[in-house]
C-alpha positions in Angstrom: 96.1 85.6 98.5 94.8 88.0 101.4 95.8 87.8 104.9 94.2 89.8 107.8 95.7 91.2 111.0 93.8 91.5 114.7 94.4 93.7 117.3 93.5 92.5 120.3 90.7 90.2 118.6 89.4 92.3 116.3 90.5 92.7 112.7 92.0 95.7 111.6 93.8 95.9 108.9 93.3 93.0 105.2 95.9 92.9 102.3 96.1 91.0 99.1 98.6 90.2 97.1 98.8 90.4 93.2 100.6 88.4 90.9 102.2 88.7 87.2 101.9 87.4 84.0 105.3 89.0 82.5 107.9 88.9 85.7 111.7 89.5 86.3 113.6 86.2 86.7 115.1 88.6 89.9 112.0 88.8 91.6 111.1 87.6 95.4 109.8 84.1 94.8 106.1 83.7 94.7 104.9 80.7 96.6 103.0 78.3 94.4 102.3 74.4 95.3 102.9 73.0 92.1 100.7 70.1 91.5 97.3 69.3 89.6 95.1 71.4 91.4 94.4 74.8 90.5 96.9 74.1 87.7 99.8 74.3 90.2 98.9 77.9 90.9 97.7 77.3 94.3 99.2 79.1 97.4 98.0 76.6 100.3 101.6 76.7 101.2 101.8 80.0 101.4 98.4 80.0 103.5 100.1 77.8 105.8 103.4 79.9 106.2 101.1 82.6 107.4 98.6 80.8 109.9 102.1 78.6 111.3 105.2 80.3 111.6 104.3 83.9 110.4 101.2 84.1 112.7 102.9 83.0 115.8 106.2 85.4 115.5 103.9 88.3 115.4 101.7 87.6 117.8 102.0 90.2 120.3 103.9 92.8 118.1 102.6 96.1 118.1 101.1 97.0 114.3 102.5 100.5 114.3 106.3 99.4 115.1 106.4 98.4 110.9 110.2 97.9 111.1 110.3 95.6 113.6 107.2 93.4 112.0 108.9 93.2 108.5 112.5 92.8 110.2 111.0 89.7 112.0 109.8 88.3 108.4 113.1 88.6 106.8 114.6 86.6 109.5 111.9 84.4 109.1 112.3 83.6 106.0 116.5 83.9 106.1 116.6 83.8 102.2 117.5 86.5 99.4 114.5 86.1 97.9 112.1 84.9 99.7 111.7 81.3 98.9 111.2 80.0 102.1 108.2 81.2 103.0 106.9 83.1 99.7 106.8 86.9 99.2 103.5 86.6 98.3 103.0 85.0 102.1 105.6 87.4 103.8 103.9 90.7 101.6 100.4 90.1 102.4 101.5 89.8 106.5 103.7 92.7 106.0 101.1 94.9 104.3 98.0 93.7 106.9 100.0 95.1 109.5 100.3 98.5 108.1 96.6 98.7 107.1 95.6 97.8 111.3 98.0 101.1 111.5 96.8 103.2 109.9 93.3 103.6 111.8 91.3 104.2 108.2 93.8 107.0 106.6 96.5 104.6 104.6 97.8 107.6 103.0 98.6 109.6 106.0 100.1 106.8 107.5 102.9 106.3 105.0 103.5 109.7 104.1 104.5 110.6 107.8 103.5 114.3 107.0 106.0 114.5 104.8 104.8 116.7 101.5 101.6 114.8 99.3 100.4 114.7 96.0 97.8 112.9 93.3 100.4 110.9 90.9 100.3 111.6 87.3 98.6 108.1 85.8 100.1 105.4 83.1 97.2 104.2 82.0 97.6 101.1 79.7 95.0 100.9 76.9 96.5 99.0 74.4 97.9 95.9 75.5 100.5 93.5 73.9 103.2 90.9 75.0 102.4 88.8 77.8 99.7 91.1 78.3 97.7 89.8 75.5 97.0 87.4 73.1 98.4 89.1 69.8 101.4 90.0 67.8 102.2 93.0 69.2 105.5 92.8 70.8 105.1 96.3 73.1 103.5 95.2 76.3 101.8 98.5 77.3 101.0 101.6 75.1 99.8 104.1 77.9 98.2 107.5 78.1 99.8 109.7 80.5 97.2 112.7 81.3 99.9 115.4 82.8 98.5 118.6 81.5 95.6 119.3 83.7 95.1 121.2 86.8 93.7 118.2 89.2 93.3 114.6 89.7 90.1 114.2 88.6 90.1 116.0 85.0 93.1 113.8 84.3 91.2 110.4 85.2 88.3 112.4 82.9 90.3 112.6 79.9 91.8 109.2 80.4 88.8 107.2 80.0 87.6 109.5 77.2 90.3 108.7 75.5 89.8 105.1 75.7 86.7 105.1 75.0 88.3 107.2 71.4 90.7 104.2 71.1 87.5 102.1 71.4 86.0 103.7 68.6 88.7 104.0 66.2 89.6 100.3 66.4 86.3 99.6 65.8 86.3 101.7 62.4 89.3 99.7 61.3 87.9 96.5 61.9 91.0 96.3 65.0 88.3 95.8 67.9 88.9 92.6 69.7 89.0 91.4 73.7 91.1 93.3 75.8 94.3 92.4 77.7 95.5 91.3 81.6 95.3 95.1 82.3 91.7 96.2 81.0 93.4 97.9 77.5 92.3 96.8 73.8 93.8 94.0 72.5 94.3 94.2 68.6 97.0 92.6 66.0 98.9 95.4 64.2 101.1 94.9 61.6 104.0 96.3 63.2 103.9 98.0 66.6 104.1 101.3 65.7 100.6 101.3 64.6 99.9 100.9 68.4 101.5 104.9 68.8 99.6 106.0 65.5 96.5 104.6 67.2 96.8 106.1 70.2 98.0 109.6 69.1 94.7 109.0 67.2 92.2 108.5 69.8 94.0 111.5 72.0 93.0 113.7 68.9 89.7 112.3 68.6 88.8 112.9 72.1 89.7 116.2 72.2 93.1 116.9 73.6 96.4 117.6 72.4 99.4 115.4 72.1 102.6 116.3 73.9 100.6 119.6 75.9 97.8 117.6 77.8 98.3 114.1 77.0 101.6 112.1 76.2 102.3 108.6 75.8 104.2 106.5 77.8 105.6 102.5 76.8 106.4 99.5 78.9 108.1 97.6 76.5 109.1 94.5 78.2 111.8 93.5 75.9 112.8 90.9 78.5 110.0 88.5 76.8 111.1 88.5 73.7 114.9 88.6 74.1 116.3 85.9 72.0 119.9 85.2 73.2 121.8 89.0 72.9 119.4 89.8 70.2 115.9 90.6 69.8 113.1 89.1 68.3 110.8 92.5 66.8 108.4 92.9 64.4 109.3 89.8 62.8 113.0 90.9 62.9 116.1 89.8 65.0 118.1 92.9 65.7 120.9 94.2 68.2 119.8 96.4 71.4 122.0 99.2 69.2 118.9 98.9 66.8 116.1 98.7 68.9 117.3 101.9 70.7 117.4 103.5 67.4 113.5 102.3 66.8 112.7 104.0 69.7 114.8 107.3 69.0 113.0 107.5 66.0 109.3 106.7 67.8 110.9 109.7 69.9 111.2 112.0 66.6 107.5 110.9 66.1 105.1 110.7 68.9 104.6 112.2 72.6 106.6 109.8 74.6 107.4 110.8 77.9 108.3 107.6 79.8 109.7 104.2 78.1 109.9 101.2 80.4 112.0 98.1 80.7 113.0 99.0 76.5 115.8 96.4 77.3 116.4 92.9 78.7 117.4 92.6 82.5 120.5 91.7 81.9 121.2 94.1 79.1 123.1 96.6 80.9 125.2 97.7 78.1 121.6 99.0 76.3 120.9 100.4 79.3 123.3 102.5 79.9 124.2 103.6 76.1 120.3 104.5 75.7 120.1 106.6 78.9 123.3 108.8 78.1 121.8 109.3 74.6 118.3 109.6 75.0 117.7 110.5 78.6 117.6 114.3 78.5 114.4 113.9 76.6 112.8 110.8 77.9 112.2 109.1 81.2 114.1 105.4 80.9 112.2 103.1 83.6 113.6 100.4 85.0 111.0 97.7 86.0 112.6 93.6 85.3 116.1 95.7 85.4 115.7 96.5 88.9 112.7 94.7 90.6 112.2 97.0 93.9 115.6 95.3 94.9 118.4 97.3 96.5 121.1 95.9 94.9 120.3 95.9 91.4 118.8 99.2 91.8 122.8 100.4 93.7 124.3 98.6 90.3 121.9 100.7 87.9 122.7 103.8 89.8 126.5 103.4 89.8 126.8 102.8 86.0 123.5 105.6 85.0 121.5 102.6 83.6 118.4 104.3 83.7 116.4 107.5 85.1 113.8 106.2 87.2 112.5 102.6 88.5 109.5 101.2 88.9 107.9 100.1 92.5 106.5 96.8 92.6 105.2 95.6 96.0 105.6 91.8 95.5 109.0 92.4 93.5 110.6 92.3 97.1 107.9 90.8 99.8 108.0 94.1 102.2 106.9 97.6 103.2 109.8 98.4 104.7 112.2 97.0 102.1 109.8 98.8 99.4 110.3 101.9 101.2 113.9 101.4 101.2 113.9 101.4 97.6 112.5 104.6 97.7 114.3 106.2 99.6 117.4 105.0 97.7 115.8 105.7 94.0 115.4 109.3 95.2 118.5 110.0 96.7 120.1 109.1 93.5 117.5 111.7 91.5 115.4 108.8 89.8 112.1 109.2 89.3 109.1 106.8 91.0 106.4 105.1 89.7 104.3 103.1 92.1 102.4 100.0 89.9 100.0 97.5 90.0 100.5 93.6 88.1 99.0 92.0 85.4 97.2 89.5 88.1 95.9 92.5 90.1 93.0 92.3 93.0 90.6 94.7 93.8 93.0 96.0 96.7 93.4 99.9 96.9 96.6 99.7 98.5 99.2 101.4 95.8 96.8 104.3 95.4 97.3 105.1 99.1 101.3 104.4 98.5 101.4 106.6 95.4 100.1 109.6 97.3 101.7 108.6 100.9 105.3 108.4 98.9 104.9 111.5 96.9 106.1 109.2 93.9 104.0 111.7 91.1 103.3 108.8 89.3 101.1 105.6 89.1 100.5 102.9 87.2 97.1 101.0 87.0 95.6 99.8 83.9 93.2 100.9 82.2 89.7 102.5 83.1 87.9 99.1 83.3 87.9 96.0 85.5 87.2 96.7 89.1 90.5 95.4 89.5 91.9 98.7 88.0 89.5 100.8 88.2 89.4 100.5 92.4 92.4 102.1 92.2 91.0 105.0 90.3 88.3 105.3 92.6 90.6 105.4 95.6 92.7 107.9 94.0 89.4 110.2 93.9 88.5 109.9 97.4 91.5 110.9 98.8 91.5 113.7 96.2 89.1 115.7 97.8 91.8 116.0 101.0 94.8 116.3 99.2 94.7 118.6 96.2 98.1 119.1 94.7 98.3 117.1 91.2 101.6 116.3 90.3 101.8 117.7 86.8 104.7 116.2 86.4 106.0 116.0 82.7 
């Protein structure tokens, strides 16, 4: 849903909101009517929070006091998830407002003039799970271009190396649709042919594994937990064993960044994984935490993981997504500001990526305007701000 903010009658500042196909059961609620129409998808309701009760407790709010506006929407909606009146309802309100701030410059906005850079991306381009329509169990198997000297050779060798995956898939009769998030969609025999494959195309376009492109894995174990075990390629196993698949994928292949290898509520995997493994990895957090603050306080107290992923949506406001942040980095965890599997065409997390100094972003792969806005964002304001993370 979108939902636009005037200032004195005319409109400055227009959000939408995304959605998602693989979500933590921990999330802010997303309003849906239920019902036959649209298949129960629909968000009248939510329309209606925001043109009844949201509209009128803002009216006459001043757009740069962001606080206050997303204070008044939590009180609003006086729940711990946002069931009242839908995140999706309370987000899009919340995120209007900031854009009529911002006076054209998002980024600037949000960083505050605090110290700016281009985030590293996770491009996805080879989808699986709830992503896709296969047997691959891994959700995402990403590219992550770090060894380059700006922005825009990155995004280069990103979408060349695609467009290698493309070609190689083809050759061995693996070329399909593609998934939610623009990336090839193939059945594999077991999922580690996902890493060969992409290792492959990195080759094949040119660059070198581990020095100028790693990979990176959202995993989403969450969907196919089966009780305390897991169900993976074709085997039901402990979350002792799967971490030792992916130590071994470690001994193998460029990985840089797994995601969500675990189920939410997994914390013992969590925590035995990242005091093993992460020296040598980044362990994300993504269902574990969803951009809440008290999940994220538990992961930090026990060392479940060594960095979180920032979902907008997850939690329904700026400033609550900010808080996050703030909190993640305090406690030395790394960032990554990402899109959802239901994306819109809506720039937005570019602008947050670079505003937060987060060094990292995940958006898909280089296709579908959906993703690729993002991209094209990211370029813009890369001919103002220079830096490029280089992270890993």
């Amino acid at each position: 849903m979108e939902v636009e903010c005037y200032v004195d009658g005319i409109l400055k500042g227009r959000a939408s909101v995304p959605s998602g196909a693989s979500t933590g059961t921990h999330e802010a609620v997303e309003l849906r009517d239920g019902g036959e129409q649209w298949m129960g998808k629909g968000v009248q309701q939510a329309i209606n929070n925001v043109n009844g009760p949201i509209r009128e407790a803002l009216i006459g709010i001043n757009p740069e006091n962001q606080s206050e506006i997303d204070n008044i929407l939590i009180k609003l909606d006086d729940s711990e998830n946002k069931r009242n009146l839908g995140a999706n309802a309370t987000l899009g309100a919340s995120l209007s407002c900031l854009r009529a701030s911002s006076h054209g410059n998002l980024w600037k906005r949000i960083s505050q003039d605090r110290e700016t850079s281009l985030p590293v991306p996770m491009m996805n381009i080879l989808n699986g799970g709830a992503h896709a329509e296969t047997n691959v169990d891994v959700q995402e198997f990403m590219i992550v271009p770090h060894g380059f000297d700006d922005f825009s050779e990155a995004l280069r060798s990103g979408v060349e190396i695609y467009h290698a995956l493309k070609s190689t898939l083809k050759q061995e009769g693996l070329l399909g649709g593609v998934g939610d998030e623009g990336g090839f969609a193939p059945n594999l025999s077991r999922n580690e042919e996902g890493l060969r494959l992409v290792n492959e195309a990195i080759v094949r376009a040119g660059y070198s594994p581990g020095k100028q492109v790693s990979i990176a894995l959202d995993v989403a174990a969450q969907e196919f937990l089966d009780g305390t075990n897991y169900q993976f390629d074709g085997n039901r196993i402990s979350g002792e064993e799967l971490g030792k698949i992916y130590s071994k994928w470690l001994d193998d292949y460029p990985i840089v960044s797994i995601e969500d290898p675990f189920g939410e509520d997994d914390w013992d995997s969590w925590v035995e994984f990242t005091s093993r493994e992460g020296h040598r990895v980044q362990i994300v957090g993504d269902d574990l935490y969803v951009t809440n603050l008290h999940r994220l306080e538990k992961g930090i107290a026990i060392g479940a993981s060594n960095a979180i992923l920032i979902k907008l949506n997850q939690i329904g406001t700026y400033s609550e997504t900010m808080g996050v942040i703030e909190k993640s980095r305090e406690a030395g965890l790394g960032t990554i500001i990402s899109h959802r599997s239901g994306e819109t065409s809506d720039d937005l997390i570019a602008d947050l990526a670079v505003g937060t100094n987060s060094m990292q972003i995940k958006t898909g792969a280089p296709a579908r305007s959906d993703r690729t806005s993002k991209y094209n964002q990211l370029l813009r304001i890369s001919e103002k701000v220079r830096k490029y993370s280089n992270l890993f």
